[in-house]
C-alpha positions as a Markdown table, in Angstrom:
| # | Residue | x | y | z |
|---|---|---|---|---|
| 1 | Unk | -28.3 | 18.6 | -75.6 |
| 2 | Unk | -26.4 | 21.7 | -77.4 |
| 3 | Unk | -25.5 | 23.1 | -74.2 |
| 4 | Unk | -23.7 | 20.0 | -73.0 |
| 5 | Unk | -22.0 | 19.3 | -76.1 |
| 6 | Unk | -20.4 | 22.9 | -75.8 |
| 7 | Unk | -16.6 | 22.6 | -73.2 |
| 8 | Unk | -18.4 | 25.0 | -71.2 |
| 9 | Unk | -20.7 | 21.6 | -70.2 |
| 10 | Unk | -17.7 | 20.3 | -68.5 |
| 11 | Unk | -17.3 | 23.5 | -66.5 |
| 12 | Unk | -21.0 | 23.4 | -65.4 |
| 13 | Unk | -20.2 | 20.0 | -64.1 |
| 14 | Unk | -16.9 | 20.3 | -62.8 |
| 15 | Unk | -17.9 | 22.8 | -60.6 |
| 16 | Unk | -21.1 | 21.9 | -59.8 |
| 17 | Unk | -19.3 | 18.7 | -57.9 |
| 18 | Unk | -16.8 | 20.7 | -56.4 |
| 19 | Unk | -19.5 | 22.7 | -54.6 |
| 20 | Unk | -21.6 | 20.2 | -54.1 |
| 21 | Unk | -19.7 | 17.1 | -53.2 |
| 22 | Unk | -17.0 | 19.3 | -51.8 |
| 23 | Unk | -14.2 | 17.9 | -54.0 |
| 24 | Unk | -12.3 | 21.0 | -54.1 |
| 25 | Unk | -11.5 | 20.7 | -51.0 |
| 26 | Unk | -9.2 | 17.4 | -52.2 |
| 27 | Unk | -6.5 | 19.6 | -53.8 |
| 28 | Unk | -5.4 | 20.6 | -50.5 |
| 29 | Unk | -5.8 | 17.4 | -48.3 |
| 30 | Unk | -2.6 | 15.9 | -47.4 |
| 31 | Unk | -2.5 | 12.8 | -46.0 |
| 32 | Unk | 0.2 | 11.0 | -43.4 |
| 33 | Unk | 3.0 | 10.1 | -45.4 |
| 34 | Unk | 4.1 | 7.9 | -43.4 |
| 35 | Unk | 0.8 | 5.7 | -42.6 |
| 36 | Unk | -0.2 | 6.3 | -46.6 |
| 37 | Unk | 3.2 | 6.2 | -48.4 |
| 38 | Unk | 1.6 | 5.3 | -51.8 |
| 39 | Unk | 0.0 | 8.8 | -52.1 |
| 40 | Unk | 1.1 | 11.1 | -54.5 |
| 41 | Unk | -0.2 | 13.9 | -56.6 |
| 42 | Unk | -0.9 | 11.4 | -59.4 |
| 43 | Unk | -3.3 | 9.8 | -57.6 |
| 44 | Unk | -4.7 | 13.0 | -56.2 |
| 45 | Unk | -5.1 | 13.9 | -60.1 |
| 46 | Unk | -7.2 | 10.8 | -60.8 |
| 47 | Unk | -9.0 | 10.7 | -57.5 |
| 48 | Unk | -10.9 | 13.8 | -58.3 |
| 49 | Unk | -11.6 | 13.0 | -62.2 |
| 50 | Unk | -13.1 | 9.8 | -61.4 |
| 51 | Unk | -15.6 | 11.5 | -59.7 |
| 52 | Unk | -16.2 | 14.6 | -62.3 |
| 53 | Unk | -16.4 | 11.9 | -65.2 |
| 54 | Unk | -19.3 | 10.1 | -63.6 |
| 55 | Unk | -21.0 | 13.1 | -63.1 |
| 56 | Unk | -20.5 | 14.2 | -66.4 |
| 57 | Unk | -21.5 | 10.3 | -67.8 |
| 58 | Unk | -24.6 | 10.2 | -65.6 |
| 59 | Unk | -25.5 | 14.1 | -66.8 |
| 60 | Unk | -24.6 | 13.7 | -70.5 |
| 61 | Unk | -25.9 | 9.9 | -71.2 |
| 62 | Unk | -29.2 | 11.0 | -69.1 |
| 63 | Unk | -28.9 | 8.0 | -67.1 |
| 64 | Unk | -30.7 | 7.8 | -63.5 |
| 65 | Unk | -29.6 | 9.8 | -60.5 |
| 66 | Unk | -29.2 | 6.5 | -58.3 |
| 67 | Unk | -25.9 | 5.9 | -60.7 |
| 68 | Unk | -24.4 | 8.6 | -58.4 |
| 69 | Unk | -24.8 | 5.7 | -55.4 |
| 70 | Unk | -24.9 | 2.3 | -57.3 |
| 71 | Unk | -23.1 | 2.5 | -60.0 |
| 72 | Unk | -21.0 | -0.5 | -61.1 |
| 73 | Unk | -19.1 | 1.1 | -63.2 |
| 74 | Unk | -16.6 | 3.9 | -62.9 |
| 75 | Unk | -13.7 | 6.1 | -64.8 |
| 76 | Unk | -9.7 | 5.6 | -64.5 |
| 77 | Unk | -6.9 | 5.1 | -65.7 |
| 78 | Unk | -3.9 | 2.9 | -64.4 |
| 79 | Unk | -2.6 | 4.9 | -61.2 |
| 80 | Unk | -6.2 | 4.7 | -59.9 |
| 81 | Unk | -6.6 | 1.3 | -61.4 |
| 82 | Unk | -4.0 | 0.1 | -59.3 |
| 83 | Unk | -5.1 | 1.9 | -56.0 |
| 84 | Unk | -8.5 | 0.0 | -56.3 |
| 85 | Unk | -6.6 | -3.6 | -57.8 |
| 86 | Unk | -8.3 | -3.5 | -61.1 |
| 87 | Unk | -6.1 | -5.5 | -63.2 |
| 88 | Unk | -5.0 | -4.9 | -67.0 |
| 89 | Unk | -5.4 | -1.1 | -66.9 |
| 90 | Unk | -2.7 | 0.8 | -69.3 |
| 91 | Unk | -1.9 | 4.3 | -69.2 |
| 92 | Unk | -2.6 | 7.7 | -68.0 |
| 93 | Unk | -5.8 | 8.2 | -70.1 |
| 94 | Unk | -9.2 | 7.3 | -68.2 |
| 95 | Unk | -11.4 | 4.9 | -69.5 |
| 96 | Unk | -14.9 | 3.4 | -68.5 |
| 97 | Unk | -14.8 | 0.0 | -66.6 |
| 98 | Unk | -17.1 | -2.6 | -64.6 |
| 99 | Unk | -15.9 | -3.0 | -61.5 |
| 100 | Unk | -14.3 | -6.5 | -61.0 |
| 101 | Unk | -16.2 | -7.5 | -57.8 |
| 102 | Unk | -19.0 | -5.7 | -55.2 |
| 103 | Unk | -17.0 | -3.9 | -53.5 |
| 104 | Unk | -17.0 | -0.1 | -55.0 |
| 105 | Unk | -20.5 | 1.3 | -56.3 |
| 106 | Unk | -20.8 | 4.8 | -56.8 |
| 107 | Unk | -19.5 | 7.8 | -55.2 |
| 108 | Unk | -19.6 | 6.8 | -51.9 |
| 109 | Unk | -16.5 | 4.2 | -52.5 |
| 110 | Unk | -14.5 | 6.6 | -55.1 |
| 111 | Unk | -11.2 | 7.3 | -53.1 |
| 112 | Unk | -11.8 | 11.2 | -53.5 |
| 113 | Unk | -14.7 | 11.5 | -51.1 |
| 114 | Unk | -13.4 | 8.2 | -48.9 |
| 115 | Unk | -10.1 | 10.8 | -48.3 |
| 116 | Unk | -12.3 | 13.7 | -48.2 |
| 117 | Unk | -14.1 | 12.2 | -45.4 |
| 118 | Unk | -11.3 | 11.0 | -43.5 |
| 119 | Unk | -8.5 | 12.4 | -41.2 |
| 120 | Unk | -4.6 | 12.6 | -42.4 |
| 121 | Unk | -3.8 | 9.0 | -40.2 |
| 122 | Unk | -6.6 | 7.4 | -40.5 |
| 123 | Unk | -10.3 | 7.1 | -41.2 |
| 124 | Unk | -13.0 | 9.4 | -39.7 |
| 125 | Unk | -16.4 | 7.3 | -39.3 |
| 126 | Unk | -17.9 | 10.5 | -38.0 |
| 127 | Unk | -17.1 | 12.8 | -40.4 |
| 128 | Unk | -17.9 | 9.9 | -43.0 |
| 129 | Unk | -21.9 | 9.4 | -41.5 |
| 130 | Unk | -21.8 | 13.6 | -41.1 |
| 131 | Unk | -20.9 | 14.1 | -44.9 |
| 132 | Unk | -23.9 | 11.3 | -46.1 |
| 133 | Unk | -26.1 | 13.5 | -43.8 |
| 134 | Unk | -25.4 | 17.0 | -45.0 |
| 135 | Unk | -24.3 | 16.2 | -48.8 |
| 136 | Unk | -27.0 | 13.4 | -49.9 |
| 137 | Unk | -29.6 | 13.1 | -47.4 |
| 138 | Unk | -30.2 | 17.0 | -46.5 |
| 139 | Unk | -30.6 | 16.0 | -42.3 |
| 140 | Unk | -27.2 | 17.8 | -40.4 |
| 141 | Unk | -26.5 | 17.0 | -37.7 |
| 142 | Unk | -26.4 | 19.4 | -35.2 |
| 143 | Unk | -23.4 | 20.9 | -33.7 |
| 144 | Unk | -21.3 | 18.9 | -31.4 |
| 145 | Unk | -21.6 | 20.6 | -27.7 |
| 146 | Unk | -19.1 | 22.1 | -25.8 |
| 147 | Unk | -15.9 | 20.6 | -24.1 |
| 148 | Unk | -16.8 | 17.1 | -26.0 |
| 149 | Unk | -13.9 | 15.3 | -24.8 |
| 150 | Unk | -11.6 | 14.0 | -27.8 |
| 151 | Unk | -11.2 | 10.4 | -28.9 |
| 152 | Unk | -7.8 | 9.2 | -27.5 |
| 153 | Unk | -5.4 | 8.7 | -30.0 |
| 154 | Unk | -2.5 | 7.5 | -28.6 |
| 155 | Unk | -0.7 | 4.4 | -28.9 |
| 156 | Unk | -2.3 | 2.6 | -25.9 |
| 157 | Unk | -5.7 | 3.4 | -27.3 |
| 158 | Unk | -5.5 | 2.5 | -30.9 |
| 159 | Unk | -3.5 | -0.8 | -29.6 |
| 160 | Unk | -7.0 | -1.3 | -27.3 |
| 161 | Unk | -9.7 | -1.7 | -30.0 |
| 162 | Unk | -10.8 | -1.2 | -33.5 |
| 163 | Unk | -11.6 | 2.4 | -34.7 |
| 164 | Unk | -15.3 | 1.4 | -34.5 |
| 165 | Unk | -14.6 | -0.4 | -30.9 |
| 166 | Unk | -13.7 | 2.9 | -29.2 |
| 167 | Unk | -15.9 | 5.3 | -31.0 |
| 168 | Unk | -18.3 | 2.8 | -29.6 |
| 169 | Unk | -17.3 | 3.1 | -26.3 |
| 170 | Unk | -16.9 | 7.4 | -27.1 |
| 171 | Unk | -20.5 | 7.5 | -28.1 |
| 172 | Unk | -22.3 | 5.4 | -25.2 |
| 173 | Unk | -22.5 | 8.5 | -23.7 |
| 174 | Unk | -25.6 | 10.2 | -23.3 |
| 175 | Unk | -25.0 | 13.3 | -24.7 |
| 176 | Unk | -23.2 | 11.9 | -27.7 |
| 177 | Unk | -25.2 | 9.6 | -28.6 |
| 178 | Unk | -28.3 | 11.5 | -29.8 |
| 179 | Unk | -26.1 | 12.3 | -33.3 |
| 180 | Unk | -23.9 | 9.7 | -33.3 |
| 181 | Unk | -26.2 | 7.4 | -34.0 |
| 182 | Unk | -27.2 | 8.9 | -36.6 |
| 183 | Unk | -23.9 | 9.5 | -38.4 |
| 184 | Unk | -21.8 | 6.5 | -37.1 |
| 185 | Unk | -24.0 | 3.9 | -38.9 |
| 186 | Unk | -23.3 | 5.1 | -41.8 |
| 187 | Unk | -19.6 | 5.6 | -41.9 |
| 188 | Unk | -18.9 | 2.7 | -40.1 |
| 189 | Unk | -20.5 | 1.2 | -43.4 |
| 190 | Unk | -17.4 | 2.1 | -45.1 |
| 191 | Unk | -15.0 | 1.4 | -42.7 |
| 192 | Unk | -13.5 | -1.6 | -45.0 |
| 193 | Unk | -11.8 | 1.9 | -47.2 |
| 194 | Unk | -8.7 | 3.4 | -45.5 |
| 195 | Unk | -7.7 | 7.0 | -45.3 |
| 196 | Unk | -7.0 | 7.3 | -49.0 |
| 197 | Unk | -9.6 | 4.6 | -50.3 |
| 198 | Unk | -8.1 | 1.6 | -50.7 |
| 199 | Unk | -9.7 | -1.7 | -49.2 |
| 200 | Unk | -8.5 | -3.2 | -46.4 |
| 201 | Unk | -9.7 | -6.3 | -44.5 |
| 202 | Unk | -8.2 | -5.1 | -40.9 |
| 203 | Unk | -7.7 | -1.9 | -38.8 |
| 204 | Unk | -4.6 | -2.3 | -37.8 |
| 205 | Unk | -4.9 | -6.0 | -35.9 |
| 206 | Unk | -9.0 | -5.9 | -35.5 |
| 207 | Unk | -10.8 | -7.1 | -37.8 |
| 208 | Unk | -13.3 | -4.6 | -39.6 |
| 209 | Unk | -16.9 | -5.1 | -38.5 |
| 210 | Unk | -18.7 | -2.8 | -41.6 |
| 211 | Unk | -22.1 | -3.7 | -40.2 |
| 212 | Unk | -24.6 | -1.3 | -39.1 |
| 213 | Unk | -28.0 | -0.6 | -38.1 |
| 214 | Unk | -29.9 | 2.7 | -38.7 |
| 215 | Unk | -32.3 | 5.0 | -36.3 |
């Protein structure tokens, strides 16, 4: 309890979750300006303490582990209070709050790891499955194999289906479908957060289908 009272505490954790949850790697994403307008380095900012001040909470209060994935409860201040639509937040200081609703609950819906996990124009179900699998759960996936022909991206294709519709279609082949299985799951779980974590009820015009059913 001395040792986390001392500033070096917030080091230890600080940098603990950027290893670990790979939340350094958030200073340098830069998503489409034009599909996210509403990014900026504010919100940036407060993505990434949102998720240190849970940690720390979790560490210093000596509450459960399982906060790090339920939690209904989180840290902001107004900028990131806004992203996620919780009302009567003032300020630039952060400050603990329920969350209105069940949407958000733990780390896996703070916008930091949601854009972490995601590609500048839009989500990346794979890489949000592949993250759970080698962050939290301790199972990579293996390596994708050579020549693995690239989801199509352009504006006939994304006007064809959902995101979850033609990775669907991607991963019906044989020799995808051994790992995607395993990851898509579990990022299609999330697929109701955008690029930059915000909710959304559509991609694009499809309606999200967040359901999912595990190997």
């Amino acid at each position: 309890h001395r040792m986390l009272k001392d500033p070096k505490g917030d080091a230890l954790a600080d940098n603990f979750v950027g290893q670990w949850l790979e939340l350094r790697k958030v200073e340098t994403l830069q998503p489409d300006s034009k599909v996210f307008s509403k990014f900026d380095p504010a919100l940036r900012n407060a993505m990434r303490q949102e998720t240190e001040l849970l940690f720390r909470n979790i560490l210093t209060d000596n509450r459960s582990v399982t906060d790090l994935l339920d939690a209904n409860y989180t840290f902001v201040n107004k900028r990131l209070a806004d992203h996620y639509g919780i009302p009567d937040i003032k300020g630039n200081e952060f400050q603990r709050v329920n969350y209105p609703d069940d949407r958000r609950g733990g780390i896996l819906t703070h916008a930091s790891i949601l854009m972490l996990t995601s590609n500048p124009t839009r989500t990346s179900p794979v890489k949000r499955g592949k993250w759970i699998l080698e962050n939290l759960l301790n199972e990579p996936p293996p390596p994708p194999p050579p020549n693995v022909e690239a989801l199509q991206e352009d504006e006939k294709a994304v006007s064809s289906g959902s995101l979850r519709q033609r990775l669907e279609i991607h991963r019906a082949k044989t020799v995808c479908a051994s790992c995607h299985d395993r990851m898509d799951p579990l990022g299609f779980g999330l697929e109701n957060f955008d690029g930059i974590g915000a909710w959304r009820d559509k991609d694009g015009d499809f309606p999200i289908d967040p359901s999912g059913e595990l190997p």
